[in-house]
N, C-alpha and C positions, 0 to 999 in steps of 0.2 A: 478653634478656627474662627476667623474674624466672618463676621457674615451679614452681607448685603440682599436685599431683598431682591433689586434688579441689578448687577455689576456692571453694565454697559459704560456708564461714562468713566467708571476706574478702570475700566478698561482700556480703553481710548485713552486716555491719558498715560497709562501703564506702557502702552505699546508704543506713543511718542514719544517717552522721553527712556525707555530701554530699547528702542527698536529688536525686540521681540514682539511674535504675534502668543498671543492666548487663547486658550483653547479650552473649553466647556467641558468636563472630563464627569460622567455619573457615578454619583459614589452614593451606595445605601449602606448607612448605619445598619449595627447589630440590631437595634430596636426596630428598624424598618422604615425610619426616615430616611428621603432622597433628598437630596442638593445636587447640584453643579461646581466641581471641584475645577479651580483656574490652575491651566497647568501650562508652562514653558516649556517646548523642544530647544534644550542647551547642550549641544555637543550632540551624544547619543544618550541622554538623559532625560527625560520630563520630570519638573522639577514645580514645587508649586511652595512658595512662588519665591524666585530667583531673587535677590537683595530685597527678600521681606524675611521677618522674624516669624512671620505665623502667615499659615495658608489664607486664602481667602474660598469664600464660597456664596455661591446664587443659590437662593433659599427658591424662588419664583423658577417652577419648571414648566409651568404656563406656553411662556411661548419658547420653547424651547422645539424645535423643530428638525438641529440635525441628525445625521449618522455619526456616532461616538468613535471617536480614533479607537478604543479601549475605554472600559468603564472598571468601577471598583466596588467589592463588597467586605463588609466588616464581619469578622466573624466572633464569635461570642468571647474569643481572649484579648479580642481586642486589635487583633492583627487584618491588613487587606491583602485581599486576596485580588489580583489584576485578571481579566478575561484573557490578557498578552501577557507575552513572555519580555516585556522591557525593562530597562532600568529603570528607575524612578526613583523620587525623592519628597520624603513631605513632610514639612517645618510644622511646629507645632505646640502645646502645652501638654500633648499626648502623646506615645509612642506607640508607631502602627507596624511596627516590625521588629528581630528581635536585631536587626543590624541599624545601632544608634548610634551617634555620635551627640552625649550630651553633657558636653563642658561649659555650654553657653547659659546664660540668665538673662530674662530681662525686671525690670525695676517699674512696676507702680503705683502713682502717686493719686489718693484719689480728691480732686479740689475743693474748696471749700473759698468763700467769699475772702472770708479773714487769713490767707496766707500763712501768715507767718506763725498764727497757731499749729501751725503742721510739724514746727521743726523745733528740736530742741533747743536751748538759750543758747548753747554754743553755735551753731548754726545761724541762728539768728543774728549773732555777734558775727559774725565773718562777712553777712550778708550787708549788717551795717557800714561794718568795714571797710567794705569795697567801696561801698557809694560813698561814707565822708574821704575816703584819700582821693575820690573825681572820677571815679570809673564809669566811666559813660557807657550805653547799651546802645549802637541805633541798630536801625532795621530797615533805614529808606537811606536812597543815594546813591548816585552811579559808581563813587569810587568805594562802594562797598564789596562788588566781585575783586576787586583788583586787590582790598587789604585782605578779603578774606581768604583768597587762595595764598597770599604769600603767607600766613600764617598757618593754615592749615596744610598747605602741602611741605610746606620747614616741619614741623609736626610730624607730620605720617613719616618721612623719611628718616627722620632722627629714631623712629619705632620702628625702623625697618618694613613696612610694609606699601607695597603701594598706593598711590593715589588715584582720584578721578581726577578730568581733566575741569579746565574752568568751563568748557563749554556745558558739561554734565550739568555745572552747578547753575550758569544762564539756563539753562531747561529747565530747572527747579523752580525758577521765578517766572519764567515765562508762560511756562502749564498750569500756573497757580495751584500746586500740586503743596508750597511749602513757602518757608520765609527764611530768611537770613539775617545770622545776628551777629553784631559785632562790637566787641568789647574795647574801650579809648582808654589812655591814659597817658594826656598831653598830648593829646589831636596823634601819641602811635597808636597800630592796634596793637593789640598783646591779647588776642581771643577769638574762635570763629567759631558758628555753630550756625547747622539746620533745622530747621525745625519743618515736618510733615504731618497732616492731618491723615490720619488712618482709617478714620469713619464719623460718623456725624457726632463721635461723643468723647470721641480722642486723638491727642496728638502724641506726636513720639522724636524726639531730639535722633537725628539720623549722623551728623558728620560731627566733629565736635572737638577741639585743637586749641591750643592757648600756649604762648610765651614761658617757654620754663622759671625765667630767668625773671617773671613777675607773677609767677604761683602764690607767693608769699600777700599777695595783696587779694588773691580769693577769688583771682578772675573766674574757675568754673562756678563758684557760687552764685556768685553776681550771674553769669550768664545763663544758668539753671531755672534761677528767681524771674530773670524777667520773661523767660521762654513760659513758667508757667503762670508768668501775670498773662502774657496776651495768650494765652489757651481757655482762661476763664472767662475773660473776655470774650471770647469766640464761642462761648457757651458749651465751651468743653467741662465734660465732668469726668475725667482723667488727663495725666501724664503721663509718659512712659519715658524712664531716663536712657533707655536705649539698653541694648544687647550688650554685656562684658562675660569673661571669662571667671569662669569660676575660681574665687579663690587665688584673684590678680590684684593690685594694687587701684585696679579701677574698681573693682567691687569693691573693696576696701571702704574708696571714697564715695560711693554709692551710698551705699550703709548710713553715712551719716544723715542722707535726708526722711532715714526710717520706711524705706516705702514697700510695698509686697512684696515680695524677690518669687518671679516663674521661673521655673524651669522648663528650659526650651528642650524640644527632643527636633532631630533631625533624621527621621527614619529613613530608610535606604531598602530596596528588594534584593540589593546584595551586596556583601563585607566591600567597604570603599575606606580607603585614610583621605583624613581631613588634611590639605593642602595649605590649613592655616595652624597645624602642628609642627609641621616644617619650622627649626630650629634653625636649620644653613641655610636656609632659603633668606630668610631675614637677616643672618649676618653676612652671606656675600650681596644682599640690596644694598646693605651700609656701605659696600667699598664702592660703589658706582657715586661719578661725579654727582650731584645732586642735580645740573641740566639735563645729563641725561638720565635721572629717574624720573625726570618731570616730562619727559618725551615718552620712555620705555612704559611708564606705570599705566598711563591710560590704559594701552593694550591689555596690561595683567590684569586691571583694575576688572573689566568688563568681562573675565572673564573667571574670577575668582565670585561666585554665585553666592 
């Protein structure tokens, strides 16, 4: 679990820009450490925490002053045990129950001044690549929401899966929660990607889309490379290349920048199917006009946790 000493303002910020409230949930470790576990009421679900990869948690039980909706305790296998009989859900590098769902990875990278000693020659070569055929990277400019939805949402729908809307993506710049990057070549874009600080010593690429039809020229590379130039920058001392499926052709291309590979667990207090193994689900999304996936998806989007 990710862990902040006091979570107050990721919280605030967490609740403006998912309009969800969060909620202080006590959870004691097997060993008999106590935190404050951040949890979402999603549906009839508490969920910690809703479009993150890993829980977060309040180390500071200081000023901690309420009555607990429900608290948790770990018991010596490793599993929580709830004071309530609810559902719940909690994302994680551990598994707290024996109902998992854990197909998902995340990838990281941990930085070093000199970059490019991180990656093998062939990576390196794809990296150069990109930048002598002119592939531009910015990160400032108004007409940077307007290229990057239209390439990222062509993107998701072509994957069959829903999208966020651009306003989602204007909160991400505006909460200063993250940055936006976007890939040129000959003033088109042909690349889009988020990028989110997760805590004072890591960032994590969250949205991340690019032109098929200019793959051949390396654009995730190039956009990878500069996401974790300005993470070093920012005195970040990790990457995280984001959440892929196990054993998908994005882990595939993961692999090549060598980085840690976690495995995520997604525990559950009782047997649920993941909503993103849905196979017809994503091939009748492909038969909708693509206008109206771009209307329909927000809805799914904000609701698919």
């Amino acid at each position: 679990m990710i862990e902040l000493v006091c979570a107050d303002s990721f919280i605030k910020t967490f609740e403006r820009l998912h309009n969800l409230k969060v909620h202080k949930i006590p959870l004691e470790y097997s060993n008999g450490r106590r935190v404050l576990l951040l949890m979402c009421k999603c549906g009839r679900s508490y969920i910690a925490l809703p479009y993150c990869n890993e829980a977060y948690v309040q180390t500071d039980l200081s000023s901690y002053k309420e009555t607990p909706l429900f608290s948790f305790v770990q018991t010596a296998d490793g599993n929580l045990l709830c004071t309530k009989n609810i559902h719940w859900e909690i994302r994680d590098r551990n598994a707290f129950s024996s109902n998992v769902y854990a197909d998902k990875l995340n990838f990281k990278i941990d930085l070093q001044e000199d970059l490019m000693s991180l990656f093998s020659s062939n990576v390196r070569r794809k990296i150069r690549k990109a930048k002598s055929i002119g592939i531009e990277i910015k990160t400032t400019g108004r007409h940077l929401i307007r290229d990057f939805y239209k390439v990222y949402s062509k993107r998701m729908f072509e994957l069959g899966s829903p999208f966020c809307s651009k306003t989602d993506v204007k909160k991400i710049l505006k909460l200063k929660t993250g940055k936006i990057f976007v890939a040129y070549l000959n003033n088109q874009a042909i690349g889009a990607a988020t990028l989110i600080r997760r805590d004072d010593k890591s960032f994590e690429n969250a949205l991340f889309a690019t032109e098929r039809s200019f793959n051949h020229f390396y654009t995730s590379y190039a956009l990878h490379y500069e996401m974790m130039r300005f993470a070093l920058q920012e005195k970040a001392e990790s990457y995280y290349l984001g959440r892929s499926t196990r054993s998908s052709s994005v882990h595939d291309f993961k692999r090549h920048f060598s980085p840690t590979e976690i495995p995520l667990y997604w525990s559950y207090s009782h047997p649920k199917k993941n909503i993103r193994d849905n196979k017809l689900l994503k091939k009748l999304w492909r038969l909708l006009p693509f206008s109206a996936s771009k209307f329909i998806g927000k809805f799914f989007y904000k609701r698919i946790y």
